[in-house]
C-alpha positions in Angstrom: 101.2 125.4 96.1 103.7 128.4 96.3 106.0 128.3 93.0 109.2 127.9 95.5 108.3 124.3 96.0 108.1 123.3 92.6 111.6 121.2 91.7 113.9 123.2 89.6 114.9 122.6 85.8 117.3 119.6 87.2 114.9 117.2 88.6 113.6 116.4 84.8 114.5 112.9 84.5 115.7 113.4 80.7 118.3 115.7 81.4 121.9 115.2 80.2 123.9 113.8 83.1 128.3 114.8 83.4 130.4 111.6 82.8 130.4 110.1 85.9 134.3 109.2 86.2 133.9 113.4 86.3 131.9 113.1 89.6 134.1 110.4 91.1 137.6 112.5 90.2 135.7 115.3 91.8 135.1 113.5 94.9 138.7 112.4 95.3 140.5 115.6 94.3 138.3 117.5 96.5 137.7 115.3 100.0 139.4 112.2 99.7 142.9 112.4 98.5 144.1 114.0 101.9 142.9 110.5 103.3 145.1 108.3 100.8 147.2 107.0 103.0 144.5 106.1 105.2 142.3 104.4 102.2 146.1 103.0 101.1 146.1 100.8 104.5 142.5 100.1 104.2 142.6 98.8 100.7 145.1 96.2 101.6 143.6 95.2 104.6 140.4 95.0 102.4 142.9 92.8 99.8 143.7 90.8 102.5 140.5 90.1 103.6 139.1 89.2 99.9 141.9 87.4 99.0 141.5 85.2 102.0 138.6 83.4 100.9 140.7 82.3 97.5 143.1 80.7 99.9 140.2 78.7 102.1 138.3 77.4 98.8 141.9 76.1 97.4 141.6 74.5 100.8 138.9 72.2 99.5 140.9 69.9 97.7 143.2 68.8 100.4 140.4 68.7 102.7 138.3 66.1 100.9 141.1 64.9 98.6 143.9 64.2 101.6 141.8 63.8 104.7 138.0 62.8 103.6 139.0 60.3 100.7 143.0 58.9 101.9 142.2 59.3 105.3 145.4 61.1 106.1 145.3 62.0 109.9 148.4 64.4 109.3 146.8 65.9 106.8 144.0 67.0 109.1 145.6 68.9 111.4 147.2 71.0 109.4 144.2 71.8 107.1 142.7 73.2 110.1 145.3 74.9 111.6 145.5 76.7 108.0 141.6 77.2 108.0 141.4 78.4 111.4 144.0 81.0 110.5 142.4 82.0 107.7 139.7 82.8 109.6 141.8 84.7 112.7 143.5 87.1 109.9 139.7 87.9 108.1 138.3 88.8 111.8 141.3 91.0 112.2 141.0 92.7 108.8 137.5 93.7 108.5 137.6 95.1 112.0 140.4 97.1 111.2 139.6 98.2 108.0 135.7 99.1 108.8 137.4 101.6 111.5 139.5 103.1 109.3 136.6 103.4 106.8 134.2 104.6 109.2 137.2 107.7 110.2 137.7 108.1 106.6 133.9 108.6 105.7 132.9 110.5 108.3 135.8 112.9 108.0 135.3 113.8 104.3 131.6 114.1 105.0 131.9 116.3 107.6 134.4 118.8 105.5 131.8 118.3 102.5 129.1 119.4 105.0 131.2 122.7 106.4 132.4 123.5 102.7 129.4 123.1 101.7 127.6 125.4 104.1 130.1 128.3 104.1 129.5 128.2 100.4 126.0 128.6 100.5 126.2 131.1 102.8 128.6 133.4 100.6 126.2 133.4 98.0 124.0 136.1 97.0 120.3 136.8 98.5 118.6 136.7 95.6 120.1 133.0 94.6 118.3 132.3 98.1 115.3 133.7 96.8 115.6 131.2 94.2 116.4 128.1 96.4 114.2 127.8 99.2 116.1 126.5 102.7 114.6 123.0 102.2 116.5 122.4 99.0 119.5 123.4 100.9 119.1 121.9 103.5 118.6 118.1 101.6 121.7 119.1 99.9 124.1 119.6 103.0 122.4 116.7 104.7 120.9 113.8 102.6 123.0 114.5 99.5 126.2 114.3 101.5 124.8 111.6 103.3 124.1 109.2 100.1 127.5 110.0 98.6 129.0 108.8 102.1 127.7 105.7 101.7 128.4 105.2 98.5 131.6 105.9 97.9 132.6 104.0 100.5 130.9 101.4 99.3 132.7 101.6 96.0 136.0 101.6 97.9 135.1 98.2 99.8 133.9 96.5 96.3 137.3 97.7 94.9 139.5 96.8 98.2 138.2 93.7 99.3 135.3 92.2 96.9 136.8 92.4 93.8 139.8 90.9 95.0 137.7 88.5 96.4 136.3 87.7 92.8 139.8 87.8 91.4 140.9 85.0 93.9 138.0 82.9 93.8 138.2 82.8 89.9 141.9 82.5 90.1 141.1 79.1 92.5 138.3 78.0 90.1 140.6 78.5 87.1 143.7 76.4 88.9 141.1 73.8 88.5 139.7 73.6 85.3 139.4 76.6 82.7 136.9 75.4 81.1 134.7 74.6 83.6 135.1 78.7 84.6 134.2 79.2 81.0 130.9 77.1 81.2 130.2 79.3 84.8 130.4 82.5 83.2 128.5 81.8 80.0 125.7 83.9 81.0 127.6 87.1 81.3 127.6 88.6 78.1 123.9 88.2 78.1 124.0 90.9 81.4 125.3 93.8 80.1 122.7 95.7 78.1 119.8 94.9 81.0 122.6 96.2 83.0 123.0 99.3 81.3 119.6 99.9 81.0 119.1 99.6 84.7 121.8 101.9 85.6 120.2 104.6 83.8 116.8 103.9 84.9 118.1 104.4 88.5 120.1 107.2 88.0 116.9 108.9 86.4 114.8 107.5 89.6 117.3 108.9 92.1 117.0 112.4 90.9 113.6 112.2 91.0 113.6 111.1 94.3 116.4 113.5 96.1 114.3 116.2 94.7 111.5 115.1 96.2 113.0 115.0 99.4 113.8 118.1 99.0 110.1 119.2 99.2 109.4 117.5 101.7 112.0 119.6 103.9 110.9 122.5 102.1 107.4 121.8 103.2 108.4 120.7 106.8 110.7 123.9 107.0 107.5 126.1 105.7 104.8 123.7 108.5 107.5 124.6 111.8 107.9 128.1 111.2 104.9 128.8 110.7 103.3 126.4 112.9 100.7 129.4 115.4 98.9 130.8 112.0 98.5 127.0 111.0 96.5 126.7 114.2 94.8 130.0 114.3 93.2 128.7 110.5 92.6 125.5 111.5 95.4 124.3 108.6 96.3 121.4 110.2 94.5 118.8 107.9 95.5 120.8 105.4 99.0 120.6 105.4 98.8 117.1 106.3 97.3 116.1 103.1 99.7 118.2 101.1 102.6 116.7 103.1 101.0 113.3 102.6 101.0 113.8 98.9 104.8 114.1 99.3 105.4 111.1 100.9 103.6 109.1 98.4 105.3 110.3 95.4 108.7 109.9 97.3 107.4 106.5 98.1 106.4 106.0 94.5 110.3 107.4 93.3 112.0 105.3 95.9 110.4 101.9 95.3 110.6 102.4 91.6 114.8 103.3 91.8 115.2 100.7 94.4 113.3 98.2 91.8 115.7 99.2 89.1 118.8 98.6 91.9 117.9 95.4 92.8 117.4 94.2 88.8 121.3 94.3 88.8 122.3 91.5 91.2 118.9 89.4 90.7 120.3 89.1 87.4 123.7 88.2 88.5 121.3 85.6 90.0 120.1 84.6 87.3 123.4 84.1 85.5 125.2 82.3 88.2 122.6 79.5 88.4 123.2 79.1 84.8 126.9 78.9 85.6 125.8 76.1 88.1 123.5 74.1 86.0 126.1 74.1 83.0 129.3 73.0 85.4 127.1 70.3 87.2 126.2 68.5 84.3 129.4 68.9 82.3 132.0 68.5 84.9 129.4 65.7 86.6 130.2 63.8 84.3 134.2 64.3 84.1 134.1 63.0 87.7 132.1 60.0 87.5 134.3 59.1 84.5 137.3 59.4 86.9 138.8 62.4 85.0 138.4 64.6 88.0 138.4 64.1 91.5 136.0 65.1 94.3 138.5 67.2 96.1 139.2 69.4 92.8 135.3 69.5 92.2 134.7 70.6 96.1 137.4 73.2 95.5 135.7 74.5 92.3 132.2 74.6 93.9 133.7 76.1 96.6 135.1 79.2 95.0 132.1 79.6 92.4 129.8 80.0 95.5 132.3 82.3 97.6 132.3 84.3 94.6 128.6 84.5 94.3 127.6 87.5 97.3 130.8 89.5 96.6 129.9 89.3 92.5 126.2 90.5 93.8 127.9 93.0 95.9 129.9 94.4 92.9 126.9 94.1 90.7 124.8 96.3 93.0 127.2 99.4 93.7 126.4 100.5 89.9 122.9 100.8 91.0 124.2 102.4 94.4 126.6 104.7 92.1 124.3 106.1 90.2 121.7 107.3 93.7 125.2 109.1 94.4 126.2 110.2 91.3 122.5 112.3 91.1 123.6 114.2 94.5 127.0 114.9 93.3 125.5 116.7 90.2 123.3 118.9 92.3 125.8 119.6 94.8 128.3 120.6 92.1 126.4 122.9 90.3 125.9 124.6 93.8 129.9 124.6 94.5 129.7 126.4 90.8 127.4 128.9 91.8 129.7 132.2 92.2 128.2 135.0 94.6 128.3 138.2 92.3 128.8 140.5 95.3 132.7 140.3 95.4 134.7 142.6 97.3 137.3 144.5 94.9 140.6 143.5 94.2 142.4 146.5 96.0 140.3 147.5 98.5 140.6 151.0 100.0 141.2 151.3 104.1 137.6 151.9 105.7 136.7 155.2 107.4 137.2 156.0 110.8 135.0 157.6 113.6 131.1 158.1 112.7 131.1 158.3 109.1 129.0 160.3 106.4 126.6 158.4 104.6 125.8 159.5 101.3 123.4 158.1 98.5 123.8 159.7 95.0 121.3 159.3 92.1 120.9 155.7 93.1 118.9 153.5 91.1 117.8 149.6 91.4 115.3 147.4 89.9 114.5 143.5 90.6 113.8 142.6 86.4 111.2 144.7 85.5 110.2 146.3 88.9 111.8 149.6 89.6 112.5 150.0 93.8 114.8 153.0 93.8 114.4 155.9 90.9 117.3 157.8 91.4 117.8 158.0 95.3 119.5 160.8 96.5 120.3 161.9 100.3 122.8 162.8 102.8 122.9 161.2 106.6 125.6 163.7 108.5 128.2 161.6 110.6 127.6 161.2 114.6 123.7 162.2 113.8 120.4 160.4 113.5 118.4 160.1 110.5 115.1 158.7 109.6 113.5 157.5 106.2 110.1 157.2 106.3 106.9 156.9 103.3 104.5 154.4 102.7 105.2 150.2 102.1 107.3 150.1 99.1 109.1 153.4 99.1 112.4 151.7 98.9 113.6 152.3 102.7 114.1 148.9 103.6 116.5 148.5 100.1 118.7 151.6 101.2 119.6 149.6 104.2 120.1 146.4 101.9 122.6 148.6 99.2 124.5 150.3 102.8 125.7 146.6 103.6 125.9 145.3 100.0 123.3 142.6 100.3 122.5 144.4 96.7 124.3 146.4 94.4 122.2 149.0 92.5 122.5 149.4 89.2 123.6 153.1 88.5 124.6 155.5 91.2 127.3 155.2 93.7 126.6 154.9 98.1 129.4 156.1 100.0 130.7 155.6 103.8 132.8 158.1 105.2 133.7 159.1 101.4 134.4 155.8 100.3 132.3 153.9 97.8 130.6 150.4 99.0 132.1 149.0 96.4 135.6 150.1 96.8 135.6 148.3 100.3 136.1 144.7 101.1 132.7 143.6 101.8 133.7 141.7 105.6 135.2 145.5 106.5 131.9 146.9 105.3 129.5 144.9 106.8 132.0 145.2 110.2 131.1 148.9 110.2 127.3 148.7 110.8 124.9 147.2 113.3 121.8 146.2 112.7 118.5 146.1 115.0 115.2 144.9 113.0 111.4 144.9 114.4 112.0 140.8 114.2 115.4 140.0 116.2 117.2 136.9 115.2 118.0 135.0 118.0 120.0 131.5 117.8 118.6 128.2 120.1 121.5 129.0 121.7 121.7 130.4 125.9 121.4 134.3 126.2 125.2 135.0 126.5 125.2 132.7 123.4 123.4 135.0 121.5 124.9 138.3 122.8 128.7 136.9 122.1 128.3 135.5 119.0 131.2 133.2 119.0 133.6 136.0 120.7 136.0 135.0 123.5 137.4 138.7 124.0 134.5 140.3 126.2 135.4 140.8 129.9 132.6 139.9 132.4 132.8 143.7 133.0 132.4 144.7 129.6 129.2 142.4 129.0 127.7 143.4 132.1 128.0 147.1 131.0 126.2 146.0 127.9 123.7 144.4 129.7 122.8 147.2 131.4 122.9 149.8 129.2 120.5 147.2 127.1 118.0 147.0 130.0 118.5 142.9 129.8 119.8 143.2 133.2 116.0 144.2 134.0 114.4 140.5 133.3 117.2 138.5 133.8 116.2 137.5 137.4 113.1 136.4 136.2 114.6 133.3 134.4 115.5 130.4 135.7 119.4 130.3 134.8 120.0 134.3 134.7 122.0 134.8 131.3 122.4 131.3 130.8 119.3 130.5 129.9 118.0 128.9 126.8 116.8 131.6 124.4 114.7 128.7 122.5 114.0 128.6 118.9 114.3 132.0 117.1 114.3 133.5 120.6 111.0 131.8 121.3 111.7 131.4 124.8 111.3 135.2 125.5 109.2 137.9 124.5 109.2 140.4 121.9 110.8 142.9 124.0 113.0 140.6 125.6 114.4 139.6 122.0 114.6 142.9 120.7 116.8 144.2 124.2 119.1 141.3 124.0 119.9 142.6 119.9 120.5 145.6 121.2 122.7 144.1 123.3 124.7 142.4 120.7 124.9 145.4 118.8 126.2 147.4 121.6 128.9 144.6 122.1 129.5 145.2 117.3 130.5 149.2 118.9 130.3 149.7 114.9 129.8 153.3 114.0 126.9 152.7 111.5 123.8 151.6 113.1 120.4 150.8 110.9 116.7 150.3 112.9 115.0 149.1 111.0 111.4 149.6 112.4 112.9 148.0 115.6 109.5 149.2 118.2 106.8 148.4 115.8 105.7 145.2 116.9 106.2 146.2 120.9 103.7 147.1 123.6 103.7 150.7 125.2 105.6 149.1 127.9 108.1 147.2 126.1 108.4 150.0 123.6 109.3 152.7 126.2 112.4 150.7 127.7 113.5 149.0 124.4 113.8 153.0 122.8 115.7 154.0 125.9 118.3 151.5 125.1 118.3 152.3 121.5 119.0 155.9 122.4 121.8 155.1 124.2 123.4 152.3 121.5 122.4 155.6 119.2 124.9 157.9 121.2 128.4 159.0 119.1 127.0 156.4 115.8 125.7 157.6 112.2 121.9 156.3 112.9 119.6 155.4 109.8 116.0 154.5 111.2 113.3 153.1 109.6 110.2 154.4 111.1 106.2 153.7 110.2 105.0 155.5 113.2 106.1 159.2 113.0 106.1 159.6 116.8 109.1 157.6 117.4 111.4 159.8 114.7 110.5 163.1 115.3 113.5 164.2 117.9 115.5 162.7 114.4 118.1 165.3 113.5 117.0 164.2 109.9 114.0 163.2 108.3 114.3 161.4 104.6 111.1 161.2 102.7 110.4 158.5 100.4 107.8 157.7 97.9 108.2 154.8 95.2 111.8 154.8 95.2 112.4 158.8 95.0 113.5 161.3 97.7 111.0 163.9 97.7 112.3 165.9 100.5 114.6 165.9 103.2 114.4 167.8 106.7 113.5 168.4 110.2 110.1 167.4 111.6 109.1 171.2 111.9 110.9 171.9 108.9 108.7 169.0 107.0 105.5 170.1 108.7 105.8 173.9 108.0 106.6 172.4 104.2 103.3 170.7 104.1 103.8 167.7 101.4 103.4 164.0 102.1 105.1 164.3 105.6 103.0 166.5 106.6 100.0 164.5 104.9 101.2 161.4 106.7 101.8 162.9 109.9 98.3 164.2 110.2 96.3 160.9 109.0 98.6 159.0 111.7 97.7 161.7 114.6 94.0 161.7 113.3 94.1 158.0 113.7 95.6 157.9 117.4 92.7 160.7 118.4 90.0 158.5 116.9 91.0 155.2 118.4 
């Protein structure tokens, strides 16, 4: 098992968890205050509802006291009209208030989710590194889903059951306080099982989110990399390891769902108590003729109302602590802080095809040094190539150009001006990037090429499209540019994918382009018509290229040689052959290679 899937520090059940009042307040200030007139309307409706069934138990006592027992015919008419209101105004409330809890929920979850999102995707690569997309992706969907649910939950035990419980007692108290008394004598016995609980599932429900998190981790890991999981016969394989999963989630869930449902069985528990000890003492009050049946029927009434909505209340602790677990792990991702920041007074960026200049550049991931002290020069409007072995550090010159790293000494400039001193949206804006694996959206074609923009003439895109060569195989699909590009582009081949990039990059008209080894995985074919459109998206741009195969960089005006993170030398193909040196060295094993195969 790769060290990515194991849960991080915050899934050991003993950690120390924030108050949660702190989480709830967090909540509110962040995605549920701009609702509070919203959640003011469906609180009362809530209160109405609740308080409702107070008024129908009270209705007990003229129903058996008046109409069953005095055999008023009056009386009966108007204890049903009252009841059958009470009734009409319930059905009216909880409709309306589980819309307006159902617009309220989904809104705020739906800002939590974008929030969210555009947060995670400000932060820095190597935090990524760290958090593998399964873990993020539980956290912007089942994290913000079990805090939906909750909360609202909480909000409907506040609005409408506890007022329900407030009422009911209020009705059973009107009839005999101490009879309420004897009801309730098993509630202080509640609270430290209750406490204990709460913290069991709290403990259970971190265990199991993470868990979750695996498995979409895992399933992430099985889709994407579904053909070599065939070609090795991995099938069984991964279904075991996925199995084990689901049997430890299985294990988590059961357990924190046992711990849940200890809260209102004890509730149980305590009412039947209540019960027993009101049966037998108040029993006896009305056989004596102290009390009458009407009062009794009104009591009994209320204790029983009282009993699901007390249930109700007694389970959203245990539902309150499964959300208060997400709300920690999706707050200490809010207070994750990206460390690539663009500055505080950003200078204007360069115009035109800038210079591009590395000085004594270094960089090292902890203890591994990538660049020793970089230096080089790419003149503006021209093309130059960096080439050495795996490792050289060519790859991390194009990650330092659009700040996905910083280095740690040296300074990279654009057109004069530092990296650093620009604001790292203008930056990026300057350069396009072509890669041997383009990333294309399950989005159509045109999708993919426009990126969101609205601006593009039909004109202007079919310019691009030609000078791109996607015009070429568009015919050949069944909906022309509309067609479906599929999963990561799936839907077309590798030349197909890497022509439609070239496309987008073409539309970018940035003056920086990067290829990054953007023919290596392509067919003789392919290659030939995908490098005529990269010479022309090459025309009037400073062009850094990232080459294995010499042959495809030697018309480069400029040819950067790289070996473990150093420039050793910097020229002309002829100049670099006549030179001799590793250029030379490589350039000869890969010609002696092509002759022998």
């Amino acid at each position: 098992m790769t060290t990515a899937l194991r849960p991080p520090a915050d899934a050991d059940p003993g950690t120390p968890h924030p108050d949660p009042r702190g989480l709830f307040l967090w909540l509110w200030r962040g995605y549920l205050a701009k609702h509070w007139r919203w959640l003011v309307v469906a609180m009362v409706l809530m209160a109405i509802e609740g308080g409702s069934l107070g008024l129908f138990a009270s209705m007990m006592r003229p129903m058996f006291d008046e109409v069953f027992v005095a055999g008023r015919t009056d009386a009966l008419w108007i204890v049903g009209v009252v009841v059958m209101g009470i009734f009409v105004v319930r059905a009216v409330t909880s409709m309306s208030q589980r819309v307006i809890m159902t617009m309220i929920r989904e809104r705020s979850a739906a800002d939590l989710r974008s929030d969210l999102l555009s947060h995670l995707m400000r932060l820095d690569g190597g935090w990524h590194q760290a958090h593998p997309p399964g873990y993020l992706i539980e956290r912007v969907q089942g994290d913000v889903g079990s805090i939906n649910r909750v909360w609202a939950t909480l909000v409907t035990g506040a609005g409408r059951d506890l007022t329900s419980v407030v009422a009911l007692f209020a009705v059973a108290l009107s009839v005999d306080w101490r009879w309420t008394l004897v009801a309730l004598i098993g509630i202080p016995v509640l609270v430290l099982p209750s406490l204990i609980a709460q913290k069991y599932v709290r403990r259970r429900s971190r265990v199991s989110r993470e868990i979750a998190a695996r498995m979409s981790t895992r399933l992430d890991e099985v889709f994407h990399g579904i053909a070599p999981i065939k070609l090795n016969g991995l099938e069984s394989y991964q279904s075991d390891r996925y199995g084990k999963l689901i049997d430890q989630r299985l294990h988590a869930e059961i357990r924190a769902a046992s711990g849940q449902a200890a809260i209102p069985s004890m509730i149980d528990i305590m009412t039947g108590l209540g019960f027993l000890g009101v049966l037998f003492y108040g029993g006896a009050e009305i056989i004596a003729g102290d009390k009458s049946v009407g009062q009794f029927m009104a009591f009994f009434t209320a204790m029983s109302l009282a009993f699901e909505p007390l249930r109700r209340l007694g389970n959203i602790s245990g539902q309150w602590q499964t959300a208060a677990a997400s709300i920690e792990r999706m707050r200490a991702i809010f207070d994750a802080k990206p460390s690539l920041v663009s500055p505080q007074s950003p200078r204007p960026a360069p115009g035109g095809a800038p210079e591009i200049r590395l000085d004594d550049v270094r960089l090292a991931y902890g203890d591994l040094p990538v660049l020793r002290g970089a230096s080089f020069t790419a003149k503006p409007g021209r093309t130059t190539a960096l080439v050495g072995a795996s490792g050289a550090g060519k790859s991390t010159v194009f990650n330092l150009l659009a700040r996905l790293v910083d280095p740690q000494s040296g300074e990279i400039s654009i057109g004069g001006v530092p990296t650093r001193a620009l604001k790292i949206e203008e930056l990026r804006g300057l350069i396009s990037v072509v890669t041997q694996d383009a990333l294309l959206f399950d989005e159509t074609i045109r999708d993919n090429i426009l990126l969101g923009r609205t601006d593009v003439s039909e004109t202007r895109l079919r310019e691009v499209l030609d000078a791109a060569h996607v015009s070429d195989f568009l015919p050949r699909l069944p909906n022309g540019l509309d067609s479906p590009a599929g999963p990561r582009g799936s839907s077309l081949s590798g030349g197909q994918r890497q022509r439609v990039a070239i496309a987008r990059a073409l539309l970018r008209d940035t003056p920086v382009l990067l290829l990054d080894e953007a023919t290596s995985a392509l067919d003789t074919k392919s290659e030939a018509v995908v490098q005529q459109a990269l010479e022309r998206l090459s025309e009037g741009r400073t062009t850094l290229v990232i080459a294995h195969r010499l042959s495809t960089v030697q018309s480069a005006d400029s040819i950067v040689v790289m070996d473990h993170g150093e420039v050793v030398d910097q020229g002309s193909h002829a100049e670099l052959l006549a030179r001799g040196g590793i250029y030379a060295d490589l350039h000869a094993l890969q010609f002696r290679d092509a002759e022998t195969g």
